[in-house]
SEGU-16239 format. One line per 2 residues: their letters; for each residue x, y, z of C-alpha. Coordinates in Angstrom, 2 decimals. Example, Ala and Ser with C-alpha at 12.3 -4.5 7.8 and 13.67 -1.06 7.14 Angstrom:
REM SEGU-16239
as> 12.30 -4.50 7.80 | 13.67 -1.06 7.14
//
This chain:
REM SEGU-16239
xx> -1.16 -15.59 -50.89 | -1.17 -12.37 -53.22
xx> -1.45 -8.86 -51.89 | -5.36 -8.45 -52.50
xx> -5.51 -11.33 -50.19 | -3.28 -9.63 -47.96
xx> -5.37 -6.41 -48.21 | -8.46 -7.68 -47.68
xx> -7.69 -9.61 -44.31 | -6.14 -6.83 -43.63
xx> -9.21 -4.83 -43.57 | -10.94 -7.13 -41.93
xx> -8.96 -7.43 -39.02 | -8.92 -3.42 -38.98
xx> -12.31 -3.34 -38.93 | -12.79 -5.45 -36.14
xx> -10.24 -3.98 -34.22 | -11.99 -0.32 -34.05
xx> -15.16 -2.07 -33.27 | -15.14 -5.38 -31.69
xx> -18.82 -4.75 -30.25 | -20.68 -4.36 -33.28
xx> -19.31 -7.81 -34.67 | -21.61 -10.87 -34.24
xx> -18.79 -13.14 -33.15 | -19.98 -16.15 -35.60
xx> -19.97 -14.09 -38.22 | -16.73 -12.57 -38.03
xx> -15.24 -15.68 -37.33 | -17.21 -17.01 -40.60
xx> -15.65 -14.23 -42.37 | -11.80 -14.87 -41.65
xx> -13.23 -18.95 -42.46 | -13.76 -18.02 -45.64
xx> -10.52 -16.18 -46.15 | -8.91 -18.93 -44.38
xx> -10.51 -21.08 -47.17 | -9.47 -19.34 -49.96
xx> -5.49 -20.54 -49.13 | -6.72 -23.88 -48.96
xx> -6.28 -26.96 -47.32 | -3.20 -27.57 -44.68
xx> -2.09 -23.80 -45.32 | 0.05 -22.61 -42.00
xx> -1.88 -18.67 -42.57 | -4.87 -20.36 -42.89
xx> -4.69 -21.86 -39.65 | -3.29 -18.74 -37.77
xx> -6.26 -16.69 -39.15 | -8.62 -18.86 -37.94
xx> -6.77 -18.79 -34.51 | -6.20 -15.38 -33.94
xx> -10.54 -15.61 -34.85 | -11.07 -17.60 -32.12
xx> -9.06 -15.77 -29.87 | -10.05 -12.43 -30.60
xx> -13.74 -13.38 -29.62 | -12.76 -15.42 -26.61
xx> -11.71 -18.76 -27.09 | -8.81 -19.32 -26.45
xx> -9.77 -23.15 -25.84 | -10.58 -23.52 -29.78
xx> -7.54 -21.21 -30.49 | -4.39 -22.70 -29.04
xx> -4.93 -26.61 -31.04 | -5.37 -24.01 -34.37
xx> -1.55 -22.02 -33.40 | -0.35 -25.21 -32.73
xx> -1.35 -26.52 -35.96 | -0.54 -23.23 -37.89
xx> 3.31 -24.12 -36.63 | 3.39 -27.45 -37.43
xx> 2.52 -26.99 -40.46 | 5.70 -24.42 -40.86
xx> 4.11 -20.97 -40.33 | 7.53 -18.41 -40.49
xx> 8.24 -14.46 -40.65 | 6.03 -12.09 -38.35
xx> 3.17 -14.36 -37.97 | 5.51 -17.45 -36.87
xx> 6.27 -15.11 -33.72 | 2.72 -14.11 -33.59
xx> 1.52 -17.49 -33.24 | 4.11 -18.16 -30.21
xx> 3.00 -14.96 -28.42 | -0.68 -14.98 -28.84
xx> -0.99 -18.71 -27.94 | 0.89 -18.50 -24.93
xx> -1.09 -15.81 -23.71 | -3.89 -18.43 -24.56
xx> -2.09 -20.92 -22.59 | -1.72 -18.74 -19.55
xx> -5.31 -17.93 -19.85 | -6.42 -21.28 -19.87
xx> -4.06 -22.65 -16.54 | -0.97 -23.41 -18.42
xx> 1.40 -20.96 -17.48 | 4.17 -22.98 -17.32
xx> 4.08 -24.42 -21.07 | 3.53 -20.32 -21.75
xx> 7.08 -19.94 -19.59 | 8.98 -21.88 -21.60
xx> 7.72 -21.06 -25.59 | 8.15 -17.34 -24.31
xx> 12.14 -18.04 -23.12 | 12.63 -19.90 -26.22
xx> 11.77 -17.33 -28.28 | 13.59 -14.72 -27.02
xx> 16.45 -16.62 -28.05 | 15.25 -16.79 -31.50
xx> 15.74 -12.90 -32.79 | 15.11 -9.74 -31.89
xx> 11.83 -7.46 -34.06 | 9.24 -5.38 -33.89
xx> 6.78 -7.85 -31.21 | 10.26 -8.29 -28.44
xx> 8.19 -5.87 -26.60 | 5.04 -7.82 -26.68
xx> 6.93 -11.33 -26.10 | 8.42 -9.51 -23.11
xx> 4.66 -8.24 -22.26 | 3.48 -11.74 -22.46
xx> 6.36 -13.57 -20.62 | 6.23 -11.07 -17.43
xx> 2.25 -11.71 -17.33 | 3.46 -15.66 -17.73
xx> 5.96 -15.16 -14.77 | 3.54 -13.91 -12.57
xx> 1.29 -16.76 -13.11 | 4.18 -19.12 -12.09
xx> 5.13 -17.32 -9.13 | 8.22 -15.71 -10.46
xx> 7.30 -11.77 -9.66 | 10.67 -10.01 -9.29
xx> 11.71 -11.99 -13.12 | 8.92 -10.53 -14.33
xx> 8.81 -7.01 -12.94 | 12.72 -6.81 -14.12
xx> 11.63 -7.96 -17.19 | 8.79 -5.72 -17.60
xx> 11.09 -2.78 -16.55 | 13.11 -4.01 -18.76
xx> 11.51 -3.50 -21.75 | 10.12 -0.10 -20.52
xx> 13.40 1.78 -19.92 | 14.37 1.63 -23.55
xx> 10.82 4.01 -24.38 | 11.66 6.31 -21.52
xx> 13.12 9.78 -22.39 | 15.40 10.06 -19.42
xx> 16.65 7.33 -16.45 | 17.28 4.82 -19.43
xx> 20.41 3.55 -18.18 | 19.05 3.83 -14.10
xx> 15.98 2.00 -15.02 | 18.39 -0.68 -17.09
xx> 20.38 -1.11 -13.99 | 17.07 -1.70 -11.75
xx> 15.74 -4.17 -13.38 | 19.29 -6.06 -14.04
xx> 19.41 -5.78 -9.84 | 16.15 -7.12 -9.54
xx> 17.14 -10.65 -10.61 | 21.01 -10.55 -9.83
xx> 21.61 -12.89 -7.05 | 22.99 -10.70 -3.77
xx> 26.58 -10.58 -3.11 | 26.95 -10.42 0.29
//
């Protein structure tokens, strides 16, 4: 991939993004295809692109075998984590909250970047599905009480206490 490949996908996906509605959906998806294309066969980005097409227009059905393939194939950096988060969303979406449960834990353990937000985001929706409502609202909390300008440290403690087993 070179940088006016970078840049034009780029565009592409900003376009879209201010103004989802006035896409046809078959023809943006035609129009990440043939950027896909242009990577060539059996190319991990290729793959993603083509997934996060499919998803972005409502499919997750015809998205999640795409992320799937995308990491198989050895997609890494930002879009590797990408991949995990959007298709378990996907997953959860489609009834399989559980398989969403476990990627999301895994790759929590895996680093910490810009997207631990949205992995924690996407986990606490995940933990809901599965039943597990205090995890998640601790979580959520979580994540939250880093962004707040004051009760950092209370809200911290909260959502530690949520999930701490009682010591009576």
């Amino acid at each position: 991939m070179n940088r006016d490949w970078e840049q034009r996908s780029d565009a592409l996906w900003a376009d879209f993004n201010a103004a989802p509605d006035k896409w046809d959906e078959e023809e943006f998806r035609a129009r990440v295809g043939d950027l896909a294309d242009e990577l060539g066969p059996g190319h991990p980005v290729a793959a993603f692109e083509r997934a996060c097409a499919w998803d972005s227009t409502g499919h997750s059905d015809r998205a999640i075998p795409l992320y799937r393939e995308a990491l198989d194939l050895g997609l890494d950096g930002i879009r590797r984590r990408r991949s995990v988060i959007q298709m378990s969303s996907s997953l959860r979406n489609m009834g399989q909250a559980e398989e969403s449960v476990r990627l999301l834990t895994a790759e929590r353990t895996r680093g910490s970047d810009e997207l631990d937000d949205a992995l924690s985001a996407t986990l606490a929706l995940a933990l809901t599905s599965v039943g597990r409502e205090r995890e998640a609202v601790s979580l959520a909390v979580g994540a939250l009480a880093k962004h707040l300008p004051r009760y950092q440290r209370s809200m911290a403690n909260y959502a530690r206490l949520l999930v701490e087993p009682d010591e009576d």
